[in-house]
N, C-alpha and C positions, 0 to 999 in steps of 0.2 A: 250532582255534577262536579264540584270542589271535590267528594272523595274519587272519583272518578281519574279528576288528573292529578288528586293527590299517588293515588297509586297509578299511573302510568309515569310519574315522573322516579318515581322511588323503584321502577322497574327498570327503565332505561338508567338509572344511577347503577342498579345490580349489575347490570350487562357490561356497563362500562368497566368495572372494577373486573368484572370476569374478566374480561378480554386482555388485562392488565397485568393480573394474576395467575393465570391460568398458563399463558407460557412459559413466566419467571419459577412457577411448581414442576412444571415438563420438563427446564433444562435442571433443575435440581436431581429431580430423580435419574436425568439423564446422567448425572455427576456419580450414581451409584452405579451402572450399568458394567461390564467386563467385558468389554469385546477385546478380540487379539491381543490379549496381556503378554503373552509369551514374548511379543515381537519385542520387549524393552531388555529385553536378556541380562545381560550386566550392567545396564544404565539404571541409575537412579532417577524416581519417579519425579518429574520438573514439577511446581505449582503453576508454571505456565500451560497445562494442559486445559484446553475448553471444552465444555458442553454445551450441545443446542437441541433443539427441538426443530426440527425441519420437515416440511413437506415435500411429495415431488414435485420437482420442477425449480426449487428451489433454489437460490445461489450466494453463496456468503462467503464474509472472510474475517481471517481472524490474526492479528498481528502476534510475534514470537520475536523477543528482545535478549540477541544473544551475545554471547562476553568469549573474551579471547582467553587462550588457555585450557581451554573447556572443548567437548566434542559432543555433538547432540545428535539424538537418533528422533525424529517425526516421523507418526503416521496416524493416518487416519482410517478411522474404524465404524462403522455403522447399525443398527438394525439390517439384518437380512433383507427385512420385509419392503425394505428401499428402493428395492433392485442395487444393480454396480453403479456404486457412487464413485463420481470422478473428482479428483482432488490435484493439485497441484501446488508444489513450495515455488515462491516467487523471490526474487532480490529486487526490492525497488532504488534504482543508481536514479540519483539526480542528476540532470546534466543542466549546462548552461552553452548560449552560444549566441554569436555577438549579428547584427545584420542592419546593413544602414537602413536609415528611416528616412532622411533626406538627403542632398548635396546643394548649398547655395553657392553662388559664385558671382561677387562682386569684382567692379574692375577699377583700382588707382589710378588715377590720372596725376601724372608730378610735370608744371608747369613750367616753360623755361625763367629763369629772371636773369634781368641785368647786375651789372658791378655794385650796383646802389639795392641791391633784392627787389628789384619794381618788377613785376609781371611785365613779359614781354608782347607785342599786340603783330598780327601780320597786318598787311596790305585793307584788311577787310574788317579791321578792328580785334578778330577775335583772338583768344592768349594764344603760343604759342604750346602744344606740346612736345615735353622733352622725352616722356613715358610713357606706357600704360603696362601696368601690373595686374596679371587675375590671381585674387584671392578664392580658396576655395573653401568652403566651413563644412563641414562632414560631419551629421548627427548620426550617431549609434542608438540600438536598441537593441539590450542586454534580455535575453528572453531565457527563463525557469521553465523547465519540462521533468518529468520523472519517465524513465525508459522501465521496462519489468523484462528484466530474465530470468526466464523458468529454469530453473534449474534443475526441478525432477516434474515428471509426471507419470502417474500410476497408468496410465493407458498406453502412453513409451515409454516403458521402461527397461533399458536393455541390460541394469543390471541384475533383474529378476528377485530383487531382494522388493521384502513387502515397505520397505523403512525408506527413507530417507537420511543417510549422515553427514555430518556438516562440522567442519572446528574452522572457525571463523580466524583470520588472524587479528582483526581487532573486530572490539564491540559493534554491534550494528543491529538490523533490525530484517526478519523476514517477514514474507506475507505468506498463509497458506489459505486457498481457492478452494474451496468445495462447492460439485454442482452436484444436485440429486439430479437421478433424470423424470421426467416424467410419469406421469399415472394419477390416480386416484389422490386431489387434493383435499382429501379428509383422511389419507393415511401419514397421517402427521409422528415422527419418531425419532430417535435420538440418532445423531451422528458426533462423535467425539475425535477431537485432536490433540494426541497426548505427544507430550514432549519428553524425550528422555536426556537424561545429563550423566557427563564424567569428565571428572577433571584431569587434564594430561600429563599424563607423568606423575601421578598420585599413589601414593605405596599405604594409602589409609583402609580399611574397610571400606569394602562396598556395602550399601544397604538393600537390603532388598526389595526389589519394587513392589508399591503399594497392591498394583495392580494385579497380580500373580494369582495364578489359578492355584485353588486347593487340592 
């Protein structure tokens, strides 16, 4: 009985590590795959290019941290066997924006007094008012939102080119979107986002991309 769930336990330890390893070896090999090299033309090959291992139906995203002076060409490429994968470059703009939370409003009473400062009394004993003042206190509430503009997507795209290019005037950060669509969730396979770069106004050699068909 002990070897029993000795080895039912040392099985479920195997599985777990598969399940662990098994994807992080899928995007590796995904890292050696060629799809649409040609598209980086004269850009040099980014090390911000990613590799995944995706299924259909699947939807992920992957962040691109890009610097001014520079002009980058994104696109994303897939196994065929995917069907048409849809992908989109995003801008996420912070915003902020201000909206009351409360409005109190108290009221000053300033009393009359005499020559001598003695509170003054009517007919009926009570002070006399000389005043009344409303105060009004107005609390804010300062609220953080991230808004996302798409800037390209491969399903509108009315400039027909398969890339995306982009020269940022300062540093910043985009998001790229991939959905697989649908099918068969055991045809799990690689879909790749590679970044190309050049720097503007650069008179140095170009390298040639890594990625380049022989």
């Amino acid at each position: 009985m002990k070897v029993m769930k000795k080895e039912l336990m040392l099985i479920t330890v195997c599985l777990f590590l598969a399940s662990c390893i098994f994807p992080t070896l899928a995007s590796a090999q995904c890292n050696k795959k060629k799809y649409c090299a040609e598209n980086f033309g004269d850009y040099d090959y980014n090390s911000q290019s990613s590799f995944a291992s995706l299924a259909p139906g699947d939807t992920s995203r992957a962040n691109v941290v890009l610097y001014a002076n520079q002009t980058y060409r994104i696109f994303v490429c897939a196994d065929p066997s995917l069907g048409d994968v849809k992908y989109q470059v995003i801008l996420p703009e912070r915003k902020t924006s201000r909206r009351i939370d409360q409005i109190k409003k108290d009221t000053v009473v300033t009393y009359k007094t005499d020559e001598y400062g003695e509170y003054m009394y009517d007919d009926l004993g009570n002070m006399v008012v000389q005043s009344k003042t409303v105060v009004v206190d107005t609390t804010w509430i300062t609220e953080r939102f991230t808004f996302e503009k798409v800037l390209y997507d491969n399903k509108n795209n009315k400039s027909g080119k398969p890339y995306f290019e982009y020269a940022p005037k300062k540093s910043g950060r985009l998001q790229v979107k991939i959905q697989v669509p649908g099918g068969d969730p055991e045809n799990q396979s690689c879909v790749n986002i590679y970044v190309g770069r050049k720097v503007i106004g650069s008179k140095n050699f170009q390298k040639q991309a890594r990625y380049n068909e022989n």
